[in-house]
Structure formats: C-alpha cells, structure tokens
C-alpha positions in Angstrom: 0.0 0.0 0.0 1.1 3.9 -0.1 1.4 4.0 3.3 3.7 1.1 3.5 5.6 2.3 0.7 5.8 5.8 2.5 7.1 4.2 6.0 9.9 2.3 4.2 11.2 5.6 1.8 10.8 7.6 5.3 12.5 4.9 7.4 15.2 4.3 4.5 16.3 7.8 4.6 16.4 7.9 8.5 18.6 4.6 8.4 20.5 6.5 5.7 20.7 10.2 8.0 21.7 8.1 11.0 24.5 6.4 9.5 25.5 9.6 7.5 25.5 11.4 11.1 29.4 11.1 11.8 30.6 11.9 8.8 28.5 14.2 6.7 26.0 13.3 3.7 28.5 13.6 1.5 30.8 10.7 3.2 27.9 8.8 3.9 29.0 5.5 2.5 32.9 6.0 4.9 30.2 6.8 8.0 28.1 3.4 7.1 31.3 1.6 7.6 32.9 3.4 10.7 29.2 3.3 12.0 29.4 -1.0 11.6 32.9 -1.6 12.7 32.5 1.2 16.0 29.1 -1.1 16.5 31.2 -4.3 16.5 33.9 -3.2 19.1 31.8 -2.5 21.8 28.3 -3.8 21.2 25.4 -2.3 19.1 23.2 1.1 18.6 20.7 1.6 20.9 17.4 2.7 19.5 15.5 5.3 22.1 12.4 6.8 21.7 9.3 7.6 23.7 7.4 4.4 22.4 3.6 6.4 23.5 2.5 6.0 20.2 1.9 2.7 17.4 2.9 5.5 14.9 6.2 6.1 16.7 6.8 2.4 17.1 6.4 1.4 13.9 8.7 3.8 13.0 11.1 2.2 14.9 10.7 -1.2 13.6 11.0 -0.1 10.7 14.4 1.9 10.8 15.9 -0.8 12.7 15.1 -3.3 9.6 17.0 -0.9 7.5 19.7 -0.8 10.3 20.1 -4.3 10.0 20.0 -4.4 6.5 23.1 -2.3 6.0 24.7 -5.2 8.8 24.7 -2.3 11.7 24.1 -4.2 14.9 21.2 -2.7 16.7 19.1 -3.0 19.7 15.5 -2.5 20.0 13.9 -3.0 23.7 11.2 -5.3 23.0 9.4 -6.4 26.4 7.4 -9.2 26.6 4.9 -10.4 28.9 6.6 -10.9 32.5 9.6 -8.5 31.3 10.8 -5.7 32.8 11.8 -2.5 30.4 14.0 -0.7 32.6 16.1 -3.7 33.0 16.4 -4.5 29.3 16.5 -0.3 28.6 19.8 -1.1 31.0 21.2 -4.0 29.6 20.8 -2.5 26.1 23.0 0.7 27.1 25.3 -0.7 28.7 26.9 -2.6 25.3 25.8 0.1 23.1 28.5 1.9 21.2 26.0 4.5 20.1 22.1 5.4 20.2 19.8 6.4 17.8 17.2 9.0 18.8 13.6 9.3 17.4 13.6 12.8 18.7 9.7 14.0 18.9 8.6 16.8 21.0 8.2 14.4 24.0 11.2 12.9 23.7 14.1 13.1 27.0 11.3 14.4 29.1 11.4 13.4 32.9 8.3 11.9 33.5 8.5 10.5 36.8 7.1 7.5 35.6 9.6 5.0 35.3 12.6 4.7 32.8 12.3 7.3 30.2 14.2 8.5 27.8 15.8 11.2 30.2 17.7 8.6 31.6 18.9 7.1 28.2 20.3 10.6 27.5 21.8 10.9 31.0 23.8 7.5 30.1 24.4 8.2 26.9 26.1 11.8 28.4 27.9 10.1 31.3 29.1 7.3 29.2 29.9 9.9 25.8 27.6 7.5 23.9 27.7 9.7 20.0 23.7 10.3 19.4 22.5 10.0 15.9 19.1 12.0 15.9 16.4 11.7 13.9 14.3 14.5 14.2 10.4 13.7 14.1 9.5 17.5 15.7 9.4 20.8 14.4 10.9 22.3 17.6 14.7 21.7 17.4 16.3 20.4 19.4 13.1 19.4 21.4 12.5 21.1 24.9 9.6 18.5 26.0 
C-alpha cells in the first residue's frame, strides 16, 4: 500500500541520515562503515524513543530493519509479557557503542514514571555515547 511504501522511503532515509551522522551526507558511505565496525567493538546502537505512540513504534521497527540491513548491529527493547523494560532499557546501554534517537517533541522528558528517555540521555552523556538523531518535531532540538 502507499502508506507502507511511505514508512519504508521515510524509514530508509532515517537509516541512511543516522549512519551519515558522523561523517556528513557527502561521506555517507565512509560513515556506514565506521558506524558497523564502532558497533562491532563494543556492542550495538541503541534505538530510544518515547514508544507512547503505534505510529512512533512502527517507525522504529522499521528503521531498525534498515539498520540491520546495512549489517549495523542494533538494539530495540522489546518487552514481553513478564519483562521488565527498565532492566532490558539497561542491559541494552550498557553494550551500546551509540544510540539512535527518534527525537519527537516528547522525547528526553522526565516523567516521573519510570525509565524514560531522560535517563537514556543521562547515560548516553555520562558514558559519551555519539547520538544520531532523527528529528520527528518541528521544535529543534526538542524542549519537552
């Protein structure tokens, strides 16, 4: 359908900004492969976003299937049933080399709530984790 066809052009050209992110659009094919081989030293990209949406979340899936495509190892916190989130959110940062932000208006809010994306981005500071942001808000950068 069009709106399949419109999710994987849009989540194409995120999986192509976030892997262009180190090194410029016009070195984009060099930052693919420093993005793959930084990913296999230390672990994998985390992918954070606020996950209060289907839309949001499918976007997600969707750029990480592109991710893993192009052989970048990613990770996706995917609770199940019995799972806690906050324990795989820290699992997941803890081998990431980098993380991948779907950066709406919401997103690093504190919340009070739980694990939120404010925490990822206090790890991702304290540990100097690069951030490749994909913006998906008109206010940049966002101040939830």
């Amino acid at each position: 359908t069009a709106a399949t066809a419109a999710t994987a052009a849009t989540a194409t050209a995120a999986a192509t900004a976030a892997t262009a992110a180190t090194a410029g659009s016009a070195q984009a094919s060099a930052a693919s492969t420093d993005m793959r081989s930084a990913a296999s030293q230390q672990g994998h990209l985390l992918l954070s976003g606020r996950r209060n949406k289907d839309e949001i979340n499918e976007y997600m899936k969707a750029v990480k299937k592109q991710l893993e495509a192009r052989n970048v190892p990613v990770f996706m916190v995917e609770a199940t049933v019995g799972q806690s989130f906050a324990d795989l959110t820290r699992i997941g940062l803890c081998r990431a080399k980098g993380m991948v932000t779907f950066c709406t208006s919401e997103y690093g809010a504190y919340t009070g709530v739980g694990y939120e994306t404010f925490h990822e981005l206090e790890f991702a500071h304290d540990h100097r984790l690069p951030l490749f942001p994909i913006r998906l808000c008109e206010q940049w950068p966002p101040a939830p």
